[in-house]
C-alpha positions in Angstrom: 9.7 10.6 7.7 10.3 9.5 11.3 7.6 7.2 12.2 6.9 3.9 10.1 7.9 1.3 7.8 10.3 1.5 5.2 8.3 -0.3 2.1 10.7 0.9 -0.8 14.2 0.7 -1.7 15.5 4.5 -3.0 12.9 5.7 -1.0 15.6 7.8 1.2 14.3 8.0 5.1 10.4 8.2 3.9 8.4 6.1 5.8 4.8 4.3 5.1 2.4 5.0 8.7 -0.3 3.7 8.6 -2.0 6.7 11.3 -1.4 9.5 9.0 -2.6 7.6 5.7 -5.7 7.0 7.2 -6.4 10.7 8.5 -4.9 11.9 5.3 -7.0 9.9 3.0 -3.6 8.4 1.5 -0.8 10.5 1.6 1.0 8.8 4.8 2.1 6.3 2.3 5.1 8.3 1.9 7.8 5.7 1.1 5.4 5.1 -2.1 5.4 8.5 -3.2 9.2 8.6 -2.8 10.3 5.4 -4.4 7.2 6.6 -7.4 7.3 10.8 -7.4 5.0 10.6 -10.7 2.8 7.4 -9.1 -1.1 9.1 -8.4 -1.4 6.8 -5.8 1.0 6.4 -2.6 -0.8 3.1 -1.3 0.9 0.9 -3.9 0.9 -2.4 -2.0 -2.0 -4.8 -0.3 -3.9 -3.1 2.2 -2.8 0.1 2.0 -6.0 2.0 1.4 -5.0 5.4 -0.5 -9.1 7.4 -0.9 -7.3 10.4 -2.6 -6.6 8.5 -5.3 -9.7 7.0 -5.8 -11.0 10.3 -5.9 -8.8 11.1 -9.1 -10.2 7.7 -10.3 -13.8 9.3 -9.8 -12.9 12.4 -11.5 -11.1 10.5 -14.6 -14.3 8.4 -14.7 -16.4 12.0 -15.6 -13.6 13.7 -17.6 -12.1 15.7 -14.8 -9.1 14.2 -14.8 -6.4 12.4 -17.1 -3.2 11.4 -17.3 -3.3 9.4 -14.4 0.1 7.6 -14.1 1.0 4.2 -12.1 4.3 2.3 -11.4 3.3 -1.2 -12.6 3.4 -4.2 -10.6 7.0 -5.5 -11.7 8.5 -2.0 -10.8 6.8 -1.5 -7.5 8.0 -5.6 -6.3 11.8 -5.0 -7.6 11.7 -1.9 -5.6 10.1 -3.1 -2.4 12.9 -3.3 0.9 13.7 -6.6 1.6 
């Protein structure tokens, strides 16, 4: 929450770094999960590589996991800070 960029409108003080995204295989895309609590993936915008959840996309592809929700693209570019 102290370090980074502020991607998301409503996303309080969470912030998106880069750093912590990439040694926690996603989940330093903070902002994303804050703007979109239900969202299975953080890195919602170009470039932001987010492996956890492409490992829920592996484990939907085999049955291990459903219900997989994502913000669509309209939501997540009317809630990006300007």
């Amino acid at each position: 929450h102290l370090w980074g960029k502020r991607d998301f409108d409503g996303a309080g003080e969470a912030r998106n770094n880069l750093l912590v995204a990439l040694v926690s295989l996603g989940e330093g895309w903070h902002a994303g999960h804050h703007a979109f609590p239900r969202s299975a993936r953080h890195g919602l915008l170009k470039g932001q590589v987010d492996l956890s959840y492409l490992l829920l996309r592996i484990l939907a592809s085999v049955g291990l996991a459903s219900d997989i929700y994502l913000p669509g693209d309209e939501a997540v570019s009317q809630r990006r800070h300007r």
